[in-house]
C-alpha positions in Angstrom: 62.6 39.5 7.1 59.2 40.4 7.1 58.1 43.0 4.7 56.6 46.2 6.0 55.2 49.8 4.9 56.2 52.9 6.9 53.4 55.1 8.1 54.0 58.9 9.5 54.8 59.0 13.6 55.0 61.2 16.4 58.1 61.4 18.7 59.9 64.8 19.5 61.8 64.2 21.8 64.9 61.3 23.3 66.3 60.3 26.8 69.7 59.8 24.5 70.7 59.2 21.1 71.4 55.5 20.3 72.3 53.1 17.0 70.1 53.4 14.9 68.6 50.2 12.1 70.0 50.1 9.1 68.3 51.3 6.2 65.8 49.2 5.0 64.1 49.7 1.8 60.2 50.4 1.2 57.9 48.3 -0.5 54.2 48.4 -1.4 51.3 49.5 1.2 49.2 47.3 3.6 47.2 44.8 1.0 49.7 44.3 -1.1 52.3 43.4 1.5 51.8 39.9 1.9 51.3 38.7 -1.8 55.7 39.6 -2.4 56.4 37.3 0.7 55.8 33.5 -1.5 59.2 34.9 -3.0 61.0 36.2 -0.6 60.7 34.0 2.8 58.9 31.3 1.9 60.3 29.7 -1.1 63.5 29.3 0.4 62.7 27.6 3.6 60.5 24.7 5.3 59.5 25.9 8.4 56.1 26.1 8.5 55.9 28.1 12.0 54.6 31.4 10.8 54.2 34.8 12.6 51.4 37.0 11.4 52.1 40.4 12.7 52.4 43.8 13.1 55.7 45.1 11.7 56.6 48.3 14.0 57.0 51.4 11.2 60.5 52.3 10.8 61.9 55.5 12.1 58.2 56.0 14.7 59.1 56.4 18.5 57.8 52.5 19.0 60.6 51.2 17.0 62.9 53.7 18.0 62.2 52.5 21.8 62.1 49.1 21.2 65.8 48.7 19.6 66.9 51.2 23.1 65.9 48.2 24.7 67.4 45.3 23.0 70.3 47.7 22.7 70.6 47.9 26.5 69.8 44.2 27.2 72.4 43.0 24.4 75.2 44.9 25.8 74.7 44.0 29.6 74.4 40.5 28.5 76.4 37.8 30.7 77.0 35.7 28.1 78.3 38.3 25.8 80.5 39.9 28.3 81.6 36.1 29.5 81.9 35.1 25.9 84.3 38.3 25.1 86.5 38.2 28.4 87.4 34.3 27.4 88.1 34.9 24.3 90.6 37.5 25.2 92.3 35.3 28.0 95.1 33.1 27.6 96.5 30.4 29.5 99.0 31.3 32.1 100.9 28.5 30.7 102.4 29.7 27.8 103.5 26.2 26.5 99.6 25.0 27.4 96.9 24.2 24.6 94.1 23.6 27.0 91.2 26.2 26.0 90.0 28.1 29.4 86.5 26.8 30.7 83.9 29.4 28.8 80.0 29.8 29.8 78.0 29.3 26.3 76.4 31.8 24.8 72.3 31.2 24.5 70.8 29.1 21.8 69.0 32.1 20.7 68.5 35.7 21.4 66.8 38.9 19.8 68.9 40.8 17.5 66.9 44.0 16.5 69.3 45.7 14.4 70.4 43.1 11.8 68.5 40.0 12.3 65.1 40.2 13.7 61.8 42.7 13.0 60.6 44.5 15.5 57.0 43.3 16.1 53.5 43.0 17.4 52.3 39.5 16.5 49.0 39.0 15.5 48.7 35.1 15.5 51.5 32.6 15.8 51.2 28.9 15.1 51.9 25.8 12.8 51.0 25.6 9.3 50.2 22.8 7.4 51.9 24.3 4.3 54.2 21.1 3.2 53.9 19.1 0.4 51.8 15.6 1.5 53.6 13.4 -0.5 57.4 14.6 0.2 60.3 13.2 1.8 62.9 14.7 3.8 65.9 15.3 0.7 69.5 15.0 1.3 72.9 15.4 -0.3 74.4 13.5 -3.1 76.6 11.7 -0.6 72.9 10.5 1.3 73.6 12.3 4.8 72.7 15.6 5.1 72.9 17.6 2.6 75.8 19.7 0.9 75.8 22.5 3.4 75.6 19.3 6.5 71.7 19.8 7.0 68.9 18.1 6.7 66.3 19.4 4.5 62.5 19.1 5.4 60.2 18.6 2.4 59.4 21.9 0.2 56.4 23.7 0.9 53.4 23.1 -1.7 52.9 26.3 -3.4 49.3 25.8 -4.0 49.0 25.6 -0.3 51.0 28.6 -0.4 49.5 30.9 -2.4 46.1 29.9 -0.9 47.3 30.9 2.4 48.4 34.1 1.4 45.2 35.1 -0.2 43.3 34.4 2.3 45.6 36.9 4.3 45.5 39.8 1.8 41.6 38.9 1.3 40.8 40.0 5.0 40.6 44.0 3.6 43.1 45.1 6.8 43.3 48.6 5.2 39.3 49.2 5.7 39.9 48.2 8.9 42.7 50.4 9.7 41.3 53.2 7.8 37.7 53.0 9.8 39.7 52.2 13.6 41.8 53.6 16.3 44.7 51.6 15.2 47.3 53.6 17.2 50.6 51.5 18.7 51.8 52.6 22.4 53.4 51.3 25.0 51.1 50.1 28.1 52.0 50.2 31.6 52.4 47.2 33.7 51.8 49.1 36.8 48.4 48.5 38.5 49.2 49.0 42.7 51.0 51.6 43.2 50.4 55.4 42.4 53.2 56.2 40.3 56.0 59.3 41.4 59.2 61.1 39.6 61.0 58.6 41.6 59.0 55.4 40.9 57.3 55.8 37.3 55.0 53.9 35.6 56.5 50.2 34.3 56.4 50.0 30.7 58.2 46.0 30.6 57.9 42.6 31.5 60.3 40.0 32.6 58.6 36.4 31.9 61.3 33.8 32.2 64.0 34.3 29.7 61.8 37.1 27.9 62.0 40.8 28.3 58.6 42.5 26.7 57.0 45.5 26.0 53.6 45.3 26.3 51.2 47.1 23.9 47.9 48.8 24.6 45.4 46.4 23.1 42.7 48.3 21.8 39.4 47.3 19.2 41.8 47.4 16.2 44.5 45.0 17.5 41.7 42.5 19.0 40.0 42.7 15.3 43.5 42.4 13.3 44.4 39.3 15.5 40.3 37.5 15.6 40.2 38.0 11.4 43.4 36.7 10.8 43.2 33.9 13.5 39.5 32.6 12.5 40.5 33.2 8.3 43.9 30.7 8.7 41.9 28.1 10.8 41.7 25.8 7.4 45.8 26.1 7.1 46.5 24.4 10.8 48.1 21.9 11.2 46.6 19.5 13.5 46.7 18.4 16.2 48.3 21.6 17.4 50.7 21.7 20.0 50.3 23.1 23.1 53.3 25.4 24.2 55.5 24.2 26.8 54.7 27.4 29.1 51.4 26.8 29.5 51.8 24.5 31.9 53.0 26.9 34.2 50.5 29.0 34.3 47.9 29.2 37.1 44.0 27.6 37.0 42.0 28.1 35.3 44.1 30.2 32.7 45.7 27.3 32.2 42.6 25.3 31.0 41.7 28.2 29.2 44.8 28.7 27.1 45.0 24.6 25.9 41.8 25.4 24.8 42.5 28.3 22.8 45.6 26.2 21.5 43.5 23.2 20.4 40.4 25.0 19.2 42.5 27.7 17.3 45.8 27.1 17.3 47.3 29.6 19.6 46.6 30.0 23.7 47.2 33.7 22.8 44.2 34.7 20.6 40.7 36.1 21.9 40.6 36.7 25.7 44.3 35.7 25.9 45.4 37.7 23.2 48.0 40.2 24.8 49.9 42.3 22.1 53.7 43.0 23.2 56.9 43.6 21.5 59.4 41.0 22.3 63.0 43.0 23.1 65.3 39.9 25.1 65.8 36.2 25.1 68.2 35.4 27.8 67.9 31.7 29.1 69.7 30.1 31.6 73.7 30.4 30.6 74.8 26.6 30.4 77.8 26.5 33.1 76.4 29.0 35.0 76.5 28.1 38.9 73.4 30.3 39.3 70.4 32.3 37.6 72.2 35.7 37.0 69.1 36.5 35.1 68.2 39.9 37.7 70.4 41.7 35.9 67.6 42.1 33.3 65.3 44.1 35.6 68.3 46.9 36.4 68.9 47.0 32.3 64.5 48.0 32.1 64.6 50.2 34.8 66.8 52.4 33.2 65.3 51.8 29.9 61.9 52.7 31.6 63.0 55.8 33.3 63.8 56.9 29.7 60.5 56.1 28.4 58.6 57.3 31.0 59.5 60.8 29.8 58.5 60.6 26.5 55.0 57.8 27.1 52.4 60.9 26.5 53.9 61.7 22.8 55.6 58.1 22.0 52.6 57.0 19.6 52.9 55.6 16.0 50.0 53.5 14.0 49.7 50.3 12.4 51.3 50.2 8.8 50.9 46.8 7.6 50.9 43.2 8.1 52.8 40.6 7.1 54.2 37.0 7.4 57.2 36.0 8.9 59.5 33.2 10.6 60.1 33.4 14.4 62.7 31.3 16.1 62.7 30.4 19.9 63.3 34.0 20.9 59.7 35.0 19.4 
């Protein structure tokens, strides 16, 4: 997991207690962040898709409000509830072996608590990090491995520590220390004048993703244009354009394969919108129909929560760091 440093936050007050993270331990402040990560995420892996984010500070009301709503949205899951009410079934024929018909769980989804980071990512793309010469390794027996997987080649560690200079070289504290870096949830809400029975929306549903947007302000944009324009001699190239782009609209869609091919990502400069990711629900394999709805009745009620607390529910940027991401973001 990505390696953070906790700054001090405002948040008084809470719709309702709920689980809260486990511990996790401290570790040195904002520039110093990134130079521990070559040993702890890097070395051990060969994915070369790296997040450069915003860690959420531990314990502030943004991190406290993002795990509510994974909280929510992993509990109402279908494929959770379908998975658990299977398992517990057995065949009215006692002497049968046949397994009952089950609906499969998602390939991947957003685990706040134990496996993912809470964060607000900065620039997200494909490194060219790999050593040139490598092959792909494999077990003594020449498959796949010991453990039954193939191994990509290991990452070049000149390439490596290179990269992660040139992150701690950008001087993100000055920029921090001189800027309105504050971290709040925006509302999505931009037609209707907002009432105690209709509040302000504070989420997004986009396909299988459920988001909390951010309110961008000159820090974020500055945080995501130095580290985006600083990596640009790490890409890999050509870079691939992300398979939702093509759904969106002209010309943002022209727009955001340029921003991919010229930089890397479609979400940097005018398309850079800062959101914490809280659900990845895609279509249930089995399922007759899209019983993805029942996302918008789990935000609602985490909105009306938040909508209490908005005015106070503020933290600040703490640190940046480097991370995997997965499917889910």
């Amino acid at each position: 997991h990505p390696l953070f440093h906790t700054m001090t936050t405002t948040c008084s007050s809470r719709p309702k207690p709920w689980p809260r993270r486990p511990h996790l331990p401290q570790f040195p402040p904002l520039l110093h962040c990134v130079l521990l990560l070559s040993a702890t995420i890097l070395s051990n892996t060969a994915a070369i898709n790296l997040d450069i984010h915003i860690p959420l500070p531990t314990g502030g009301c943004v991190m406290e409000e993002a795990l509510r709503a994974n909280l929510l949205l992993r509990d109402a899951s279908p494929a959770r509830s379908s998975s658990s009410s299977s398992s517990s079934s057995s065949p009215a024929d006692g002497n049968s072996t046949r397994p009952l018909p089950t609906i499969e769980q998602p390939s991947d989804g957003i685990d706040l608590f134990v496996q993912h980071t809470p964060h607000v990512t900065l620039f997200l793309s494909d490194f060219d990090l790999e050593n040139e010469n490598a092959t792909i390794s494999t077990g003594s027996d020449g498959n796949n491995g010991d453990d039954g997987n193939t191994h990509p080649p290991p990452l070049n560690q000149t390439k490596l520590q290179q990269f992660l200079g040139t992150i701690s070289s950008l001087n993100f504290t000055h920029i921090t220390s001189k800027m309105d870096c504050s971290l709040s949830y925006a509302t999505t809400t931009t037609t209707t004048t907002p009432t105690p029975s209709s509040p302000p929306k504070y989420y997004t549903l986009s396909g299988p993703y459920a988001m909390l947007p951010i309110q961008n302000s000159l820090c974020l944009q500055t945080l995501s244009s130095r580290v985006y324009r600083a990596l640009q001699p790490f890409l890999r190239r050509p870079v691939l354009v992300p398979s939702w782009v093509a759904s969106l609209p002209e010309p943002e869609r022209s727009r955001a394969i340029y921003r991919c091919r010229e930089y890397g990502s479609p979400n940097v400069g005018e398309g850079f919108v800062p959101h914490v990711s809280v659900g990845y629900d895609p279509p249930l394999e089995g399922a007759e129909e899209n019983i993805g709805d029942w996302r918008a009745e789990v935000m609602d009620e985490w909105n009306e929560g938040h909508a209490a607390i908005q005015g106070e529910c503020v933290d600040r940027v703490g640190a940046i760091a480097v991370g995997k991401t997965g499917e889910g973001g």
